[in-house]
Wavefront OBJ file of the C-alpha trace (Angstrom):
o trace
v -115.589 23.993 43.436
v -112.786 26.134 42.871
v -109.100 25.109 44.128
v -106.120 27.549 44.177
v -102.404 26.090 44.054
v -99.257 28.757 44.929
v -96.178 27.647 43.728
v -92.778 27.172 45.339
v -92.671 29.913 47.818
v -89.244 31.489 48.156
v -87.779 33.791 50.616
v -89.150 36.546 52.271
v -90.116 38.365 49.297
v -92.037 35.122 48.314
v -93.951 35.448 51.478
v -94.209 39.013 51.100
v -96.354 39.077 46.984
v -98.017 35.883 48.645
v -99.473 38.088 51.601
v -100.173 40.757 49.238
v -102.485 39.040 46.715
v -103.490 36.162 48.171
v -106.937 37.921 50.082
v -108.349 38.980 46.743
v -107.122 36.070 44.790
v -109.377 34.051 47.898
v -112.119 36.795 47.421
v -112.751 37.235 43.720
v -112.390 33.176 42.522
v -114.420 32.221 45.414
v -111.392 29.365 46.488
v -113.065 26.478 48.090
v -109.131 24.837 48.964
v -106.742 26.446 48.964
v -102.944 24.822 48.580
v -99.013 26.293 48.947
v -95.909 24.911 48.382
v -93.613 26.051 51.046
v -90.474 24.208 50.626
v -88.233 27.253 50.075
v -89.644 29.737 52.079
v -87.418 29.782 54.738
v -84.599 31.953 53.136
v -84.803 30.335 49.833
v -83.859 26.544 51.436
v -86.694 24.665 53.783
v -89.494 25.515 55.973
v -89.816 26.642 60.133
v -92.648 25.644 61.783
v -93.046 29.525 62.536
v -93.378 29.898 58.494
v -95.511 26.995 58.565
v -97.892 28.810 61.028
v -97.881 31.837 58.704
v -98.616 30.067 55.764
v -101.651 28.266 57.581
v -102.533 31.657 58.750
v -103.135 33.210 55.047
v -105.470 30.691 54.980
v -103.622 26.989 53.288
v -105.356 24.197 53.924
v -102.489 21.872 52.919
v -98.615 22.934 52.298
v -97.104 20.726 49.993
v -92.853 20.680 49.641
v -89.973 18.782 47.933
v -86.575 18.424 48.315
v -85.746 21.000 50.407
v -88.167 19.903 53.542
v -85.514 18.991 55.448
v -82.962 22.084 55.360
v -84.354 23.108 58.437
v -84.434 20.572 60.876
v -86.624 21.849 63.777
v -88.837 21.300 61.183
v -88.973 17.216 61.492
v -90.442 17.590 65.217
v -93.524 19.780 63.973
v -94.209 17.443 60.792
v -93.608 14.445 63.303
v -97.047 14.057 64.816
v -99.814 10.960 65.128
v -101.425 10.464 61.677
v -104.680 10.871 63.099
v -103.881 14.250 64.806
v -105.442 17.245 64.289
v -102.634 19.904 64.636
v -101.495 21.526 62.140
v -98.313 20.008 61.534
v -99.930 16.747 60.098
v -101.103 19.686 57.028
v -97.977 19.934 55.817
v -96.379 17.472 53.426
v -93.521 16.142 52.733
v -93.439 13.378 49.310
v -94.970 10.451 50.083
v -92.469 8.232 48.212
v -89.645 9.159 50.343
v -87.903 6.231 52.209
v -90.244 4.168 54.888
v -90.083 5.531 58.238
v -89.290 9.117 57.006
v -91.036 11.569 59.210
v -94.117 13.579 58.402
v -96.395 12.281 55.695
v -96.992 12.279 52.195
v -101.309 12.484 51.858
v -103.722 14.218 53.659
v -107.054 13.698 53.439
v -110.107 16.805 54.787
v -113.258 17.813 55.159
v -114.373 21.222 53.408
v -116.895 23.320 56.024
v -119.671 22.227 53.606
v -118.512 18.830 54.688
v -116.868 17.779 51.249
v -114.178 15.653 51.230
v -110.698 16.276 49.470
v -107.110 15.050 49.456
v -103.613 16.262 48.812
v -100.544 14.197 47.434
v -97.212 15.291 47.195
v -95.068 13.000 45.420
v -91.381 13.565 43.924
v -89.713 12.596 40.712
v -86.742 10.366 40.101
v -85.421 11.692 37.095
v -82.244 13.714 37.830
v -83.371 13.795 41.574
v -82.525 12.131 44.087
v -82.580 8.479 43.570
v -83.364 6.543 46.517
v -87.471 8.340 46.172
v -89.598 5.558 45.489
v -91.441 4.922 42.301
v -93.973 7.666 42.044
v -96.382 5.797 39.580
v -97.009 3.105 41.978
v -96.793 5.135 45.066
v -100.026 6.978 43.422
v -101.534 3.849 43.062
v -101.262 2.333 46.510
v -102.324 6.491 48.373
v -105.690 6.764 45.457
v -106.605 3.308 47.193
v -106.342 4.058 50.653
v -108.158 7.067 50.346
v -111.105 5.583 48.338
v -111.509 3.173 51.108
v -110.656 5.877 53.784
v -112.743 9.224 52.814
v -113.393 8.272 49.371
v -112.828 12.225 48.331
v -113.298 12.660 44.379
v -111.498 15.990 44.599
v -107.940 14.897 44.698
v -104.500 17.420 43.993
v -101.686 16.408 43.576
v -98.418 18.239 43.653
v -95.301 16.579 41.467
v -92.062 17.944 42.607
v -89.928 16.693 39.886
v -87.346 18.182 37.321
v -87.955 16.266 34.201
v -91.088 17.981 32.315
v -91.560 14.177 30.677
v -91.783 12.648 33.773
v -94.637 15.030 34.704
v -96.442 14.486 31.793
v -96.261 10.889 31.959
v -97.581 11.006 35.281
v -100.218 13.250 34.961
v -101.287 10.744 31.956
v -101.292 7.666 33.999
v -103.572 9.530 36.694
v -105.416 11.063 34.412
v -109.456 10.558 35.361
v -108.277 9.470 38.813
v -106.843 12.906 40.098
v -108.449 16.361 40.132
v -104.804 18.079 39.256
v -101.690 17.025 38.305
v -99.338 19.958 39.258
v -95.795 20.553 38.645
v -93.378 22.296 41.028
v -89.405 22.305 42.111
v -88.047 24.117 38.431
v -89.538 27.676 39.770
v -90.438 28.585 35.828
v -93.754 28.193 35.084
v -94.770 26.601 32.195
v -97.596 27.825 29.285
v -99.038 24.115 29.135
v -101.815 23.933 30.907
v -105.088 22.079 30.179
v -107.514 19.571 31.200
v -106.801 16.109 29.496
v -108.814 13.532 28.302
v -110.146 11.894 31.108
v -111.143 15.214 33.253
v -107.431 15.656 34.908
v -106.423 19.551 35.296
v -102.171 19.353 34.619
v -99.316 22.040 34.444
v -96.021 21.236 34.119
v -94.666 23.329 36.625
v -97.148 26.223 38.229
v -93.305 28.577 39.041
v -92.169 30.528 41.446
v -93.857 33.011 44.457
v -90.620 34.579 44.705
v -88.220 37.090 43.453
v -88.042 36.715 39.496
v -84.595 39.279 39.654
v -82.712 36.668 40.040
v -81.503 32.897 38.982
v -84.604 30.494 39.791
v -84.693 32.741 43.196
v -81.489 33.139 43.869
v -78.683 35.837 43.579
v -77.659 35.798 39.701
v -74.332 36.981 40.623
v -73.769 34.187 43.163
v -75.219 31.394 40.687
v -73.104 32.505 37.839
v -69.816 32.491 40.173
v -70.568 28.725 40.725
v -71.108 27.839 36.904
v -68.107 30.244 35.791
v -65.252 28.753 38.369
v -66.977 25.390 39.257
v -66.257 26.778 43.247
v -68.719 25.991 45.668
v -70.363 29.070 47.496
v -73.106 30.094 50.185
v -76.633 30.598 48.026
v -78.622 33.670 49.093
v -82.006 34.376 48.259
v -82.829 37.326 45.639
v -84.857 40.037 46.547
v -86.106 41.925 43.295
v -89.259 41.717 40.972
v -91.340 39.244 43.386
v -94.305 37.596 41.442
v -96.942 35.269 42.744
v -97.109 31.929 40.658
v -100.473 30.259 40.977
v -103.054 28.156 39.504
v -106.426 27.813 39.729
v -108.659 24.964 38.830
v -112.160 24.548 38.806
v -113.963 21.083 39.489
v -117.339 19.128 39.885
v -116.909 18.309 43.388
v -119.361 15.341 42.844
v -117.161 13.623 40.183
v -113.675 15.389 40.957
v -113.203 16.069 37.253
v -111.715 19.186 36.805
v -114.020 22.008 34.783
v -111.310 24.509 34.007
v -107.959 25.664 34.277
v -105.920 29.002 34.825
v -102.211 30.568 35.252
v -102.330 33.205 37.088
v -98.994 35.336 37.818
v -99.022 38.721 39.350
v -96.233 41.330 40.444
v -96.170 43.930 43.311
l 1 2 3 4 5 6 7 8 9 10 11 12 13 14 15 16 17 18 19 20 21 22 23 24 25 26 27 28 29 30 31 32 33 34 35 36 37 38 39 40 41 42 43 44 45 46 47 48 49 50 51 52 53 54 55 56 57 58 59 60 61 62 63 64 65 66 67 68 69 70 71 72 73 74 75 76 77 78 79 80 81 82 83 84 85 86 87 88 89 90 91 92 93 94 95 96 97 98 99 100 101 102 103 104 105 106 107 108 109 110 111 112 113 114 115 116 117 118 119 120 121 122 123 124 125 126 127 128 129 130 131 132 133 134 135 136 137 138 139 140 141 142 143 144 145 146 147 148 149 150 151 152 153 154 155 156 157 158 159 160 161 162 163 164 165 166 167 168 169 170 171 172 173 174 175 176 177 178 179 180 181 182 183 184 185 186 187 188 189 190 191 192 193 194 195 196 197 198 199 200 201 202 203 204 205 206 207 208 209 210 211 212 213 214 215 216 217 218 219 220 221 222 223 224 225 226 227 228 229 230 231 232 233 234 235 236 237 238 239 240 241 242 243 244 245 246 247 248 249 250 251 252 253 254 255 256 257 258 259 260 261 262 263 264 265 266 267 268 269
């Protein structure tokens, strides 16, 4: 089984190198499940449910996010739908360790056309983020539960929206045997680490950017630099120049969910 993961989506040109490679990517890796993270691609800073509908359109499955899920707000009433529905807004994530009673969800658990199971986990770090998250170690422990009793999938991703590359690591270590992929997003740099650990868990620090790489993380350099040379605040814009896809792809036995293999992949216009 072969799973494809696009990282942090920014901006319109983000949308634009995703559009552009993604139907070969599909085509000549055979993707079984296909994954996005769409927290920025709304200008750089959240998600519409319009964007949403485009993403699911390319063909996601899932869209996992982060931080930003909630710069656009009409986007709470399209995540805010029954748990058991079968719209697309229950497809898109938002981390599950977020306060109780936040809206959308943090897991989703489907069913393959072959009729294979598989679930996706967003989760968020608390290291130099945003404190009040709750602990992401345990939060793993009490979703990998509920879905072994629920749909008992094997092939399980999970995307880590964190800043600190330790606290990655450490969590791709603790789930390591239990998850397909351990995945790191929110820095937008992708990092040369990737492997399969001990246990049979595919993990990446941070799988970057789909976005424009002309630019400070995504946005404007000139507007980033402003902020760090006078300490003023100032509106953010998204970049435009040099957009690059980000991805990884990982290939597991869909039987055990161990993971098989593991590949950057990061292509320009």
């Amino acid at each position: 089984m072969n799973i494809l993961f696009v990282g942090d989506v920014f901006g319109s040109p983000g949308r634009h190198i995703v559009r552009e490679h993604l139907p070969h990517l599909l085509e000549t890796h055979a993707v079984d499940l296909l994954v996005i993270n769409g927290e920025n691609a709304a200008g750089g800073f959240g998600i519409t449910p319009a964007i949403a509908e485009e993403i699911f359109d390319l063909g996601a499955h899932v869209i996992t996010t982060g931080n930003h899920i909630w710069d656009k707000k009409e986007i709470i009433e399209y995540m805010n739908v029954p748990e058991d529905s079968h719209v697309r807004g229950r497809r898109i994530l938002r981390p599950a360790n977020y306060a109780h009673g936040a809206p959308g969800y943090g897991y989703y658990e489907g069913e393959l056309g072959n009729g294979l199971p598989y679930a996706v986990i967003n989760l968020q770090g608390r290291v130099f983020m945003a404190s009040s998250s709750d602990d992401p170690f345990r939060k793993s422990d009490e979703i990998l539960g509920r879905i072994e009793r629920n749909s008992g999938a094997k092939v399980i991703l999970l995307d880590i929206h964190a800043e600190a590359t330790s606290e990655k690591a450490a969590l791709a270590c603790y789930l390591d045997g239990r998850a397909t992929a351990v995945l790191g997003t929110h820095t937008h740099v992708p990092t040369a680490d990737e492997r399969i650990l001990h246990h049979g868990t595919a993990y990446q620090t941070d799988v970057g950017m789909s976005g424009p790489f002309d630019s400070i993380i995504g946005v404007e350099s000139e507007l980033v630099l402003r902020r760090f040379l006078t300490g003023m605040p100032g509106k953010f814009e998204a970049a435009k120049g040099d957009p690059r896809i980000c991805a990884t792809l990982i290939t597991c036995n869909s039987a055990t969910g161990h993971a098989t293999h593991i590949q950057r992949i990061m292509l320009g216009e």
